[in-house]
KOLGULUM-383212 format. One line per field, with one value per residue: residue in one letter; chain; x, y, z of N, C-alpha, C, CB in turn. Coordinates in steps of 0.1 Angstrom, whole numbers. Each point is the difference from the previous one (the first is absolute). Glycine has a CB too. Layout:
! KOLGULUM-383212
code <- [A/...]
unit <- [A/...]
n_xx <- [X/...]
n_yy <- [Y/...]
n_zz <- [Z/...]
ca_xx <- [X/...]
ca_yy <- [Y/...]
ca_zz <- [Z/...]
c_xx <- [X/...]
c_yy <- [Y/...]
c_zz <- [Z/...]
cb_xx <- [X/...]
cb_yy <- [Y/...]
cb_zz <- [Z/...]
***
This chain:
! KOLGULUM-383212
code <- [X/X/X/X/X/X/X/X/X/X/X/X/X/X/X/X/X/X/X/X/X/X/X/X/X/X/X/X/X/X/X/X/X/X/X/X/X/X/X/X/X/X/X/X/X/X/X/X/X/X/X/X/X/X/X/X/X/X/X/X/X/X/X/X/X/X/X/X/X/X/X/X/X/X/X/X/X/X/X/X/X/X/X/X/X/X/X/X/X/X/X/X/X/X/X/X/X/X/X/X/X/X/X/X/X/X/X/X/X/X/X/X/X/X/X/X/X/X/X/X/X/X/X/X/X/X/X/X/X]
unit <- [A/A/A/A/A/A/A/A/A/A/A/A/A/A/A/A/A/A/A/A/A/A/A/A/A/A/A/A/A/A/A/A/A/A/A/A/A/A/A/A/A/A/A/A/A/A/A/A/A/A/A/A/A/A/A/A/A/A/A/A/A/A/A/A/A/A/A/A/A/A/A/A/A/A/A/A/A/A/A/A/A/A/A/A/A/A/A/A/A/A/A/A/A/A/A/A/A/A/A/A/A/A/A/A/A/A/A/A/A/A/A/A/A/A/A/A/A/A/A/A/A/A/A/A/A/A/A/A/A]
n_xx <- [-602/-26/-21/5/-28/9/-30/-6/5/-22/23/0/-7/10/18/0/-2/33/23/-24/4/24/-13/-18/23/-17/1/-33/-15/-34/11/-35/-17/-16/0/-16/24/-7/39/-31/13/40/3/-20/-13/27/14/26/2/-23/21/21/-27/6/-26/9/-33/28/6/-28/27/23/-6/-15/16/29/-17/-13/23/17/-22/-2/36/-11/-20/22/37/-7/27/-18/-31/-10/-11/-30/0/-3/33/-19/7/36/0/-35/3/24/-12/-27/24/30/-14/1/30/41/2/-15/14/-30/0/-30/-11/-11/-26/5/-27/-11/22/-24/-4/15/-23/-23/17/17/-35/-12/19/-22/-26/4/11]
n_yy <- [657/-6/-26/32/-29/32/-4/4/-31/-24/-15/20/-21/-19/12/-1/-31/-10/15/2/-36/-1/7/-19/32/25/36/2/37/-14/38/-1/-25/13/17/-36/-22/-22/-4/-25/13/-3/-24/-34/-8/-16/25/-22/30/13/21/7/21/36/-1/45/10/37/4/16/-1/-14/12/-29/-24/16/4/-30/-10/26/-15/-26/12/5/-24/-21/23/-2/1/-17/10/-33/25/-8/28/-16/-3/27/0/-9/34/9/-16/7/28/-10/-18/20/27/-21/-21/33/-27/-24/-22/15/-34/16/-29/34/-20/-6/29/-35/-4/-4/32/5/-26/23/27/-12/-10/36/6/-29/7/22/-13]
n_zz <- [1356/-17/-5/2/-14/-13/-1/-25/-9/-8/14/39/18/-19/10/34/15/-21/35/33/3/9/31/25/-6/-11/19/-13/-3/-23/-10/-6/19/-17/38/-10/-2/30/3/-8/-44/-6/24/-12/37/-13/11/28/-1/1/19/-27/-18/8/-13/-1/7/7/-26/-12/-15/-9/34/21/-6/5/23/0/-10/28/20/-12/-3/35/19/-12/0/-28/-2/-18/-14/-24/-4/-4/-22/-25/-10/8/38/-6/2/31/24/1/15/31/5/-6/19/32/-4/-13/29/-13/-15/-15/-6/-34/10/-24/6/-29/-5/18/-29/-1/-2/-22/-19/9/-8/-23/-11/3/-21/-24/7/-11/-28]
ca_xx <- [-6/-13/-11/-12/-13/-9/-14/-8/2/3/11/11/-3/4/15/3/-5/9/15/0/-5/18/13/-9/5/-6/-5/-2/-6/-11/-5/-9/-14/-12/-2/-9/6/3/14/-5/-5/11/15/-3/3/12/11/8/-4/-10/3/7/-10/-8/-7/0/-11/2/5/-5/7/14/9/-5/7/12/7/0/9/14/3/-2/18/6/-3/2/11/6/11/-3/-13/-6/-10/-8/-15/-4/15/2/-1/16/14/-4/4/17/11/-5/2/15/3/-4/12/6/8/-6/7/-14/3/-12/-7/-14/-6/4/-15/-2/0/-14/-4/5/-5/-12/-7/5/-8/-8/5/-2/-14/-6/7]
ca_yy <- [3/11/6/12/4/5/-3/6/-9/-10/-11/4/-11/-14/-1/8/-11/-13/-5/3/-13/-12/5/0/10/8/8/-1/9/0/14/6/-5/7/0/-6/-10/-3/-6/-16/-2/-4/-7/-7/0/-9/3/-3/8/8/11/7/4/11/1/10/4/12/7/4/3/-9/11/-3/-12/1/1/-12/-13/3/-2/-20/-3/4/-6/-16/1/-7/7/-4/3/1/2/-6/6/-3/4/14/9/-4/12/6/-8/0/12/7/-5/2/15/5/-13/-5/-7/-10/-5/-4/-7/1/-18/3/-6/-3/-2/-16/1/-5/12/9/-9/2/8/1/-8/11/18/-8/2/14/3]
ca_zz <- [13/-6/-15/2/-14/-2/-6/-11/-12/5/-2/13/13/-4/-2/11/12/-9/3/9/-1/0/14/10/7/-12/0/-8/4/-9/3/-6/-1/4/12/6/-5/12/-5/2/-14/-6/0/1/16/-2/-11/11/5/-2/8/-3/-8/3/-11/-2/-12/-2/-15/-8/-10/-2/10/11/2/6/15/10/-4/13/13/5/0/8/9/5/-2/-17/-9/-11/0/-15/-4/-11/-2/-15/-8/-5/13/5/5/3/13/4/1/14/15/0/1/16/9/-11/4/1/-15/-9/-10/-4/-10/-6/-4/-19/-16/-3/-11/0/-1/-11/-11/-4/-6/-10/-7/-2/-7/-14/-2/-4/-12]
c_xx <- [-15/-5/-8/-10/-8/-14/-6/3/-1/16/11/-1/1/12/10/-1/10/18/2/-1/13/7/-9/12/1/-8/-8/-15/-12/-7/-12/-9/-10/-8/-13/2/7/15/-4/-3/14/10/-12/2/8/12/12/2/-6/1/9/-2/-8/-8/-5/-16/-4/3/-12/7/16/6/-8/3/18/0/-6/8/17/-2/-3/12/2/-4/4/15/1/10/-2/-14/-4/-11/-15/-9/-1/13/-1/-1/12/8/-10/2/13/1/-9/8/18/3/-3/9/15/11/-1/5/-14/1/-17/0/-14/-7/-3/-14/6/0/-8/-7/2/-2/-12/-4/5/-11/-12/2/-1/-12/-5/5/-7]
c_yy <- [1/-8/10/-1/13/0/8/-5/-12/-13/12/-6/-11/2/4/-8/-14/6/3/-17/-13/1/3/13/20/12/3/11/-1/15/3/-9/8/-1/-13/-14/-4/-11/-17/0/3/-13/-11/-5/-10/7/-1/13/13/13/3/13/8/4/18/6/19/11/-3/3/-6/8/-4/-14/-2/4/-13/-10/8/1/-13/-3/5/-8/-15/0/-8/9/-7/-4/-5/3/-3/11/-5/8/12/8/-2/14/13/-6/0/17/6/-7/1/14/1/-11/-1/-14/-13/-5/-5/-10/-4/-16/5/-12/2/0/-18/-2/-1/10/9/-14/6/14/3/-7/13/12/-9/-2/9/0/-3]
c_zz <- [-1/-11/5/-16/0/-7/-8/-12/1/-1/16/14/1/7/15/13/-9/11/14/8/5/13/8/6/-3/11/-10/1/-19/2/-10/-4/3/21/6/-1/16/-2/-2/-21/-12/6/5/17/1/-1/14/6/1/9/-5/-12/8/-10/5/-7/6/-15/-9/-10/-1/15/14/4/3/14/11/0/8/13/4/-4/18/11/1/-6/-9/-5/-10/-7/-15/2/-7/-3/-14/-5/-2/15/8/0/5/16/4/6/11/13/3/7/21/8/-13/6/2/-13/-7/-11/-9/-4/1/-7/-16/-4/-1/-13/-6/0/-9/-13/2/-5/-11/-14/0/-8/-16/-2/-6/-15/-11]
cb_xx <- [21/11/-4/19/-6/20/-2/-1/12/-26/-1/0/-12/-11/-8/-9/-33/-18/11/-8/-18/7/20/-17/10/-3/14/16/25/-5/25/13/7/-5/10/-13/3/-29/18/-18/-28/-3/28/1/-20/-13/-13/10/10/-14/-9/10/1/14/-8/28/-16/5/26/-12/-17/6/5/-16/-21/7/1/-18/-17/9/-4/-24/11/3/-16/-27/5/-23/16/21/2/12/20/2/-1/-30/5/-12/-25/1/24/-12/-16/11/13/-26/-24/5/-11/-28/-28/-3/3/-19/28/-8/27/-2/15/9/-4/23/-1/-13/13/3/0/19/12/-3/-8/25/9/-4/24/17/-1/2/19]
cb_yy <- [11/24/-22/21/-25/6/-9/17/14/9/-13/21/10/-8/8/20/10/-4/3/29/13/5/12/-29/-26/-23/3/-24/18/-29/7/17/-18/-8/29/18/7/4/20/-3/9/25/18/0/7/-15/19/-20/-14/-20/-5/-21/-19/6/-33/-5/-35/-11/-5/4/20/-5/24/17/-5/5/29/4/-11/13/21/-9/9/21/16/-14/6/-10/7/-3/21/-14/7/-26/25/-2/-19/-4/-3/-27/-6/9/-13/-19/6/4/-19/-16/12/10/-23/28/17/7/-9/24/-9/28/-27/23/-3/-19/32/-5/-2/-18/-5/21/-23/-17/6/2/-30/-7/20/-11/-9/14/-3]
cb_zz <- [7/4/-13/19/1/6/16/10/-7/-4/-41/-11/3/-22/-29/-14/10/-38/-23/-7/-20/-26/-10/3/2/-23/12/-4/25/2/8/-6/4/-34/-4/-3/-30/8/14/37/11/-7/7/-28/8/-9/-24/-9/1/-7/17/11/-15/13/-6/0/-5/22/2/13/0/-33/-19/-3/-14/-22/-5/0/-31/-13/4/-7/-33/-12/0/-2/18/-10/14/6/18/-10/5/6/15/-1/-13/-26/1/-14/-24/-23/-6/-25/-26/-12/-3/-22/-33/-2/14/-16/5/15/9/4/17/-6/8/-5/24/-1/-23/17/3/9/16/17/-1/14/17/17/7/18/22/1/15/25/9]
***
């Protein structure tokens, strides 16, 4: 029914406008934009459907984003909601947004470290040695 991105990482909005992309029938809320960030400098003006993309720049935290992401379910009547954030902010995320909506069916697609990232820094901790 849902994607709910949460922000403050990169690659989450991609991933978040990529499977929102596949389904013109899609719900698709973008919580914790920064307030000066305009929705024309993330969502692309082609995009089909672009009116079904709420974009939030209220939340400031994980808990402010749960609750916003439970009344954008409750205002457009969802039940089935994915998630996107970064892998390590996933079971924090989950257990807020599950505690204030449990009747909802949440499903996480965390965003993955890049292997290419943990190689490099693995080329930096060898460096040092």
């Amino acid at each position: 029914d849902g994607i709910a991105v949460l922000t403050g990482g990169k690659g989450r909005i991609s991933l978040g406008l990529n499977l929102f992309s596949e389904n013109i029938n899609l719900q698709l809320i973008i919580s914790g934009v920064d307030k000066q960030v305009s929705i024309d400098t993330i969502v692309p003006i082609d995009l089909k459907n672009r009116a079904n993309i709420t974009i939030d720049k209220v939340s400031e935290s994980t808990f402010q984003n749960a609750k916003v992401v439970s009344k954008w379910i409750t205002k457009h009547k969802l039940q089935k909601i994915t998630i996107i954030t970064s892998y390590y902010h996933m079971p924090r995320s989950m257990m807020l947004i599950q505690s204030l909506t449990p009747t909802i069916n949440f499903y996480a697609y965390p965003v993955e470290k890049k292997i290419s990232n943990i190689i490099s820094l693995r080329e930096k901790i060898l460096y040092y040695l």
